[in-house]
C-alpha positions, 0 to 999 in steps of 0.5 A: 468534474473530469479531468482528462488532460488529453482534453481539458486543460487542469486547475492550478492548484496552490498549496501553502505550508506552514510549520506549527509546534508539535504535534502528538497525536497525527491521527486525530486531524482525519476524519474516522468514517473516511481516515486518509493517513500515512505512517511510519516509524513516528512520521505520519500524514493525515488528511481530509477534505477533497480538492480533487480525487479520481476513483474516490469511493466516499468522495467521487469527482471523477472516474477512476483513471490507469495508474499510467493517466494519473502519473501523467496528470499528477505531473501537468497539475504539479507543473502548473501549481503554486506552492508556499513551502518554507518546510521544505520536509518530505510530504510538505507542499503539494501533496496528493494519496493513492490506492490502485488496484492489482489487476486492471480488470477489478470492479474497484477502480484505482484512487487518487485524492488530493486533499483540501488539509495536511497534517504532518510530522517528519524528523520531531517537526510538524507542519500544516498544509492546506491546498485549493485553486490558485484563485481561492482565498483563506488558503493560509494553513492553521491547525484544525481542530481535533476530531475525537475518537468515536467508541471502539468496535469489533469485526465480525470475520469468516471465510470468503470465497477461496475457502482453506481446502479450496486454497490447498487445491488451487496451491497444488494446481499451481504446483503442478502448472510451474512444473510443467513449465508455464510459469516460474512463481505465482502469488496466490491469496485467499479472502476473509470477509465480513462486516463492522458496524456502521459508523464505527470509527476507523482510526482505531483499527489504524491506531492499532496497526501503528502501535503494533507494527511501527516499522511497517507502512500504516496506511488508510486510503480511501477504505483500504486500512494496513499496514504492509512491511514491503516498500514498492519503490521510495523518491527522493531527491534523486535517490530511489529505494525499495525493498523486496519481501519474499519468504516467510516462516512465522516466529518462534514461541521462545527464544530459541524456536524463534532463532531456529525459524530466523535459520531455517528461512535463511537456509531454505531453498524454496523460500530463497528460490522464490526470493531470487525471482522477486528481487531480479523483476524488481531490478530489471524493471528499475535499470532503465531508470536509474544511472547506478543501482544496487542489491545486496547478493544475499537476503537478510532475515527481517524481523516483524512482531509476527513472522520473519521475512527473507529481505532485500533493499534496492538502492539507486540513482535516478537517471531520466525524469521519472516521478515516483507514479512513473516508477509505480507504473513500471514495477506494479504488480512486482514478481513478490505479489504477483509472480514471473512470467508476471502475464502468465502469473497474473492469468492464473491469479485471474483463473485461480482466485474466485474473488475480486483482490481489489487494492489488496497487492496493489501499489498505496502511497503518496507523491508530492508536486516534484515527483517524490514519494512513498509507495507500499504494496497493500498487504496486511490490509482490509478494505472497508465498504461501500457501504449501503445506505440505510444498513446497520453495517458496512462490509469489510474483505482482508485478504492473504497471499504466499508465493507458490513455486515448484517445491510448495507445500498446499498445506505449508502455504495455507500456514503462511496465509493464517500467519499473514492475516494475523495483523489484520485479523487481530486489530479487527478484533 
């Protein structure tokens, strides 16, 4: 089923929430194969089944649509729909997952689900939702029943197609192009590929990203699986959030080399240079949307069990009617994983990378029927499949990236990206 508004008129949609008593283990009401989740600091989302999708690798019904389209379509079936939600918590209601791609010009087209089933948990409260056409009957929400974990498994991982000398070489062409004067910052990541076996269980990589890195974003999204520690942009009730990432230095072995790295990021020229670029894209893109905004004029060091980031939260008021997709559609890609000038950054993404970054620095999350949402950038993430019917395998690609200014270091930023694919890489394993 197509469903381009410009000449179809949308489904109306219901969705009907129910609280039910507390729930444990979210993770276990997705399904293993394809997981659909959402988590954060305890509060979590899981979902199967498809009303409707666009993109949807395991689950097509449409084709993949312009992150500006699906904003545009998410507003007419939410303004159409039904919605029974005595919850009323973030992520009850109408409720639909996305994953996009970086740059338009990928072979992996952007992903939109939304699901027949919620499972969710907010603030020690857990609720239910099913959604269907507004016509349908036995919509009323139970929870479902669990779905076990299949054994563990393992990855196997090598080099792709940007080998590490090959990273070394495009960094300091990079280098020299940002002296020259044709670009201020680029974002510039290398692949890891390889395959895990067929039918393994994807909640396990999930579960581990969650245990490992619970103030990071876990998410699994049609095949993309990750955790990322940098917020794109957060809606809610008026109030609009976000957090720029940009520096890093890997932590320290002890006590005191681990405070000696916290110091020498915070005092690092390149790291706050290239810092500044990312937090001034990201403001000058949100003012024309918000009515008050606000950055602290420094950056703080943020601790993560792998690395220290320099960063800086954004917060404001929203000030015309924009959704959550809109502000997607405005900030993607950010100065923090593609680079300023972001046209000429993106360019020589383009002509640097010898690979396709797929949904890797793209924009992951969700959006419920009153525009409110999460989105994350996709980093620290792997995308999994499709896989080819019959095969003993599936494929899998993870990806890293560090930002490149005039003062880089080829051999620094190749560090970066081994300390970077440590999440991923060691859940994988």
């Amino acid at each position: 089923m197509s469903l381009r508004p410009a000449h179809t008129s949308p489904p109306r949609l219901r969705a009907v929430t129910r609280e039910v008593d507390a729930i444990e283990d979210v993770l276990a009401y997705t399904p293993g194969y394809d997981p659909l989740f959402w988590s954060r600091r305890g509060d979590a989302m899981a979902a199967f089944g498809t009303v409707l999708s666009w993109g949807a690798m395991l689950s097509p019904v449409a084709p993949g649509m312009p992150v500006g389209q699906i904003a545009d379509t998410w507003r007419t079936l939410a303004e159409a729909a039904s919605v029974d939600d005595p919850v009323g918590l973030p992520g009850t209601g109408l409720v639909g997952f996305g994953s996009f791609a970086f740059d338009p010009r990928s072979d992996r087209e952007n992903a939109f689900v939304i699901p027949d089933t919620i499972v969710g948990r907010r603030g020690g409260r857990s609720w239910v939702t099913r959604i269907g056409y507004v016509d349908a009957e036995g919509l009323e929400p139970e929870l479902p029943t669990r779905m076990p974990f299949g054994p563990h498994w393992s990855a196997t991982l090598g080099p792709g197609a940007m080998t590490p000398e090959g990273y070394m070489a495009a960094v300091a062409a990079a280098v020299a192009s940002i002296r020259r004067g044709e670009l201020d910052k680029v974002v510039l990541a290398r692949d890891l590929v390889g395959t895990i076996p067929a039918g393994a269980d994807l909640r396990r990589l999930v579960r581990e990203l969650v245990t490992g890195y619970p103030d990071c974003w876990t998410f699994a999204v049609d095949g993309l699986i990750g955790a990322s520690p940098e917020t794109l942009v957060s809606v809610s009730h008026g109030t609009v959030t976000a957090r720029v990432l940009a520096g890093t230095i890997a932590r320290g072995a002890d006590a005191d080399a681990d405070a000696a790295a916290s110091l020498a990021l915070a005092t690092s020229a390149k790291d706050q240079e290239e810092h500044r670029f990312a937090v001034r894209s990201l403001l000058d893109t949100l003012r024309p949307h918000t009515s008050a905004l606000a950055a602290a004029e420094q950056p703080f060091t943020l601790k993560l069990p792998n690395v220290w980031h320099l960063a800086t939260d954004v917060e404001g008021t929203l000030g015309d009617a924009s959704s959550a997709l809109d502000l997607v559609r405005a900030l993607h890609p950010t100065a923090a994983v593609g680079g300023t000038p972001t046209d000429a950054a993106i360019e020589a993404i383009h002509e640097s990378e010898p690979f396709d970054r797929g949904r890797y620095a793209g924009a992951v999350g969700w959006i419920d029927g009153s525009g409110d949402g999460e989105w994350a950038i996709a980093l620290r993430c792997a995308q999994f499949g499709p896989a080819r019917p019959g095969a003993a395998t599936v494929p899998v690609a993870a990806y890293a990236g560090a930002g490149v200014v005039a003062d880089s270091d080829p051999e620094s930023e190749l560090l970066e990206t081994r300390v970077k694919f440590r999440p991923i890489v060691d859940a994988l394993a």
